[in-house]
Wavefront OBJ file of the C-alpha trace (Angstrom):
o trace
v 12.232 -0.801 6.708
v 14.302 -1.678 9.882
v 12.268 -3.951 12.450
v 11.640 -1.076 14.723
v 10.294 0.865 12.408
v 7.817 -1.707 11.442
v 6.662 -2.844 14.766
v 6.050 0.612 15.487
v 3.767 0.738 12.796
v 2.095 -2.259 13.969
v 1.093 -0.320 17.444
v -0.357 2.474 15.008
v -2.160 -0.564 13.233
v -3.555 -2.482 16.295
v -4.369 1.480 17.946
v -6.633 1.897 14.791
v -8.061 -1.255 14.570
v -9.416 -0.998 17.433
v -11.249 2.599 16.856
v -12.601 0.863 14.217
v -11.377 3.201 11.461
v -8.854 0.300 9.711
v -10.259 -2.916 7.915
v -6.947 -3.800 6.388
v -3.148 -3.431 5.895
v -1.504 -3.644 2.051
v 1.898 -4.349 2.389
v 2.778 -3.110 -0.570
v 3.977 0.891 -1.774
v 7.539 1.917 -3.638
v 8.932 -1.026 -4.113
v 8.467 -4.651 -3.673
v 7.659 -5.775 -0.401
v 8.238 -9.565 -0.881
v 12.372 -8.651 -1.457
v 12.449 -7.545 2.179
v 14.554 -9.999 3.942
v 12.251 -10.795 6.916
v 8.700 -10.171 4.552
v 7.083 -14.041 5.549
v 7.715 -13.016 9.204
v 6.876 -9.516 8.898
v 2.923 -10.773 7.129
v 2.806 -13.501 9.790
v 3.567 -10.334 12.382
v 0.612 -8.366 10.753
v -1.895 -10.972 10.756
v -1.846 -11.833 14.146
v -2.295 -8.194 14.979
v -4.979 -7.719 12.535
v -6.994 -10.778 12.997
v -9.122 -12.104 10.221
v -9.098 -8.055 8.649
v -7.927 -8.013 4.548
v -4.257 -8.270 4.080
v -3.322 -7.695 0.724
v -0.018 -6.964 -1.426
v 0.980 -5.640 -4.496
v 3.817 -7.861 -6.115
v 5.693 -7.770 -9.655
v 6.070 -11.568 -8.976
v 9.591 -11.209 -10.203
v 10.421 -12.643 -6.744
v 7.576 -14.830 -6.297
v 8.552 -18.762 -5.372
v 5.860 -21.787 -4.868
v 6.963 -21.805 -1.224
v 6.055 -18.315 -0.627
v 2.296 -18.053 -2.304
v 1.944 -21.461 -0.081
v 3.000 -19.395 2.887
v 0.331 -15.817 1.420
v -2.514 -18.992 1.195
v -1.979 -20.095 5.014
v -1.840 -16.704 5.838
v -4.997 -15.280 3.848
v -3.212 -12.856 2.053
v -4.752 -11.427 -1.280
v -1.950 -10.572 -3.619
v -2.401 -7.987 -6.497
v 0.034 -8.720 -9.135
v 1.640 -6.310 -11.569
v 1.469 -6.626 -15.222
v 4.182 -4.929 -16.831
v 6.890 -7.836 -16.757
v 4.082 -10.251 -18.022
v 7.211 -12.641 -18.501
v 7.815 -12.468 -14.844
v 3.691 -11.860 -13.791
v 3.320 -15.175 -15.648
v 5.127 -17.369 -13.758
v 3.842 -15.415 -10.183
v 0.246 -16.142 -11.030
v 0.865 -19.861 -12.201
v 2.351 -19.950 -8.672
v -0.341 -17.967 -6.912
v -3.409 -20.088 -8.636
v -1.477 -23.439 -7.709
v -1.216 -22.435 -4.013
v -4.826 -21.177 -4.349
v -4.038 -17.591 -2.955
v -6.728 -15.061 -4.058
v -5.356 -12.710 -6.452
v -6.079 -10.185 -8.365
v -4.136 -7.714 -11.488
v -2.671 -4.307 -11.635
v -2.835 -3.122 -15.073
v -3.817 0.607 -14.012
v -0.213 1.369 -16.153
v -2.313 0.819 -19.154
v -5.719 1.182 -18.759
v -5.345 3.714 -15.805
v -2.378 5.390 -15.796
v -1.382 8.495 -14.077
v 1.718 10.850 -13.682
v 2.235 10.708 -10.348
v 0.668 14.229 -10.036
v 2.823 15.469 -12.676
v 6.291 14.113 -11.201
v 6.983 11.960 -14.326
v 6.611 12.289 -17.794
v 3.515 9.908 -18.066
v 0.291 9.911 -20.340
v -2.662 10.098 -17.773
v -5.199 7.729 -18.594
v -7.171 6.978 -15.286
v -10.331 9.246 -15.036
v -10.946 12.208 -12.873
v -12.114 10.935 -9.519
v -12.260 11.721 -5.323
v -8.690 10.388 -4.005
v -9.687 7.418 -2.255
v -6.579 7.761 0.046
v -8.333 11.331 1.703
v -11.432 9.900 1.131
v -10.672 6.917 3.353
v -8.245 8.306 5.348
v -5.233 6.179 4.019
v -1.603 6.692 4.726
v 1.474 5.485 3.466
v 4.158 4.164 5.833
v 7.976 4.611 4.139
v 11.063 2.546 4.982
v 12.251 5.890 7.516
v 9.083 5.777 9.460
v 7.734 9.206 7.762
v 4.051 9.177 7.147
v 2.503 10.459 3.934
v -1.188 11.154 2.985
v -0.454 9.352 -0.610
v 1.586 6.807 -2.242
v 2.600 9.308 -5.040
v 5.003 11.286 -2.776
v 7.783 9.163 -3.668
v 10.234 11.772 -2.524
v 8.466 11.974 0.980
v 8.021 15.930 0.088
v 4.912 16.761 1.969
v 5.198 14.129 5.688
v 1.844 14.408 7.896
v 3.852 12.921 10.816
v 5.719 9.830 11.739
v 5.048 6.304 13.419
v 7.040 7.593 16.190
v 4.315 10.088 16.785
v 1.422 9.064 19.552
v -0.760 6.982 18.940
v -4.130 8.265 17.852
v -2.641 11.984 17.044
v -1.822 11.090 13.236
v -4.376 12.503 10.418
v -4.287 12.286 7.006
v -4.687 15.784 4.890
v -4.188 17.252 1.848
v -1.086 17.755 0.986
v 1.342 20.201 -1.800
v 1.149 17.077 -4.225
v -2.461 17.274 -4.518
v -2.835 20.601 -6.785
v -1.784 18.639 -9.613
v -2.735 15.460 -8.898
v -5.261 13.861 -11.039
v -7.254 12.823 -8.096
v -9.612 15.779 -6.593
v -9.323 16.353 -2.599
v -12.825 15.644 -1.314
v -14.815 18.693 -0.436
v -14.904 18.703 3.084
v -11.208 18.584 3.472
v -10.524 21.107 0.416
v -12.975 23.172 2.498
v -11.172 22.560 5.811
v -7.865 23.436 4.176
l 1 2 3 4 5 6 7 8 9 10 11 12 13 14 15 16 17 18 19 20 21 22 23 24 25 26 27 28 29 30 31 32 33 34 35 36 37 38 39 40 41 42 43 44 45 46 47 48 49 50 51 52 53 54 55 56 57 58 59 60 61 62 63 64 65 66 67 68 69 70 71 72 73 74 75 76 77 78 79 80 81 82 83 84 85 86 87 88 89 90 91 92 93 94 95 96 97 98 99 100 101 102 103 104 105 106 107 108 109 110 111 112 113 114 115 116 117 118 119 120 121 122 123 124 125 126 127 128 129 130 131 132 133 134 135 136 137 138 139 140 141 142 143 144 145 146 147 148 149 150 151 152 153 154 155 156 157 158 159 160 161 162 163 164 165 166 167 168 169 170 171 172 173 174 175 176 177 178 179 180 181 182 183 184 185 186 187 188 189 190 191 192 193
């Protein structure tokens, strides 16, 4: 994500944080966020528009180094870490738990797994349930400034607008993706659609 595409994000942050309809920012999505050349500056940049609200990331700790989780504990950040190189997730949660940065695991690949409403190949594991991204009104940011309703459109196939759209006009809806996704659309917006 180029600067400018990030700080634009930032006014859409700061716009709903103030509505009151945004507790936190995950900097996390397709990808690793920590490999972004600027990401220490970048979580410094969202917490002091957020305040004291949750920041959180999602991290496969393959890039994880003692002088970053000290940097995610000064800066309050919660850090998820993935699972699936546990030779990798080892060494990022020694690192995390010495630098006492709350953290938590992703093991939904096992125990909750889903096929990206049916892009890949997957066994689907995780149960039925309300999409907590309608259902909270969630949105996923990607590197181009496009701005989809989920984090499985990978391919960006179904946009609901962009951060270069005004602030306070963006709204999160069901999309193509969620027909066979294993997450139901909540009934007021399958109703609405």
């Amino acid at each position: 994500m180029t600067w400018d595409v990030f700080e634009r994000t930032l006014e859409h942050v700061s716009f709903l944080m103030k509505a009151g309809t945004q507790k936190e920012v995950s900097l996390t999505g397709i990808g690793e966020a920590i490999m972004h050349p600027r990401f220490v500056e970048a979580m410094w940049r969202v917490r002091e528009v957020i305040g004291d609200n949750t920041l959180i990331i999602s991290t496969n700790g393959l890039d994880m180094t003692p002088e970053l989780a000290r940097e995610m504990a000064k800066a309050n950040v919660g850090v998820y870490v993935s699972l699936h190189r546990p030779e990798k997730a080892a060494l990022a949660i020694e690192m995390l738990d010495e630098a006492r940065v709350a953290r938590g695991f992703n093991h939904a690949f096992v125990d909750s797994s889903l096929d990206w409403a049916g892009q890949v190949k997957w066994h689907v594991s995780a149960p039925r349930a309300q999409c907590g991204y309608l259902t909270n009104g969630w949105a996923v940011v990607r590197q181009d400034g496009s701005i989809d309703a989920c984090c499985m459109d990978a391919h960006d196939l179904y946009p609901v607008g962009s951060v270069w759209d005004e602030l306070g006009s963006l709204k999160t809806r069901a999309t193509g993706l969620c027909a066979s996704c294993n997450f139901h659309v909540p009934k007021e917006l399958a109703e609405a659609a």
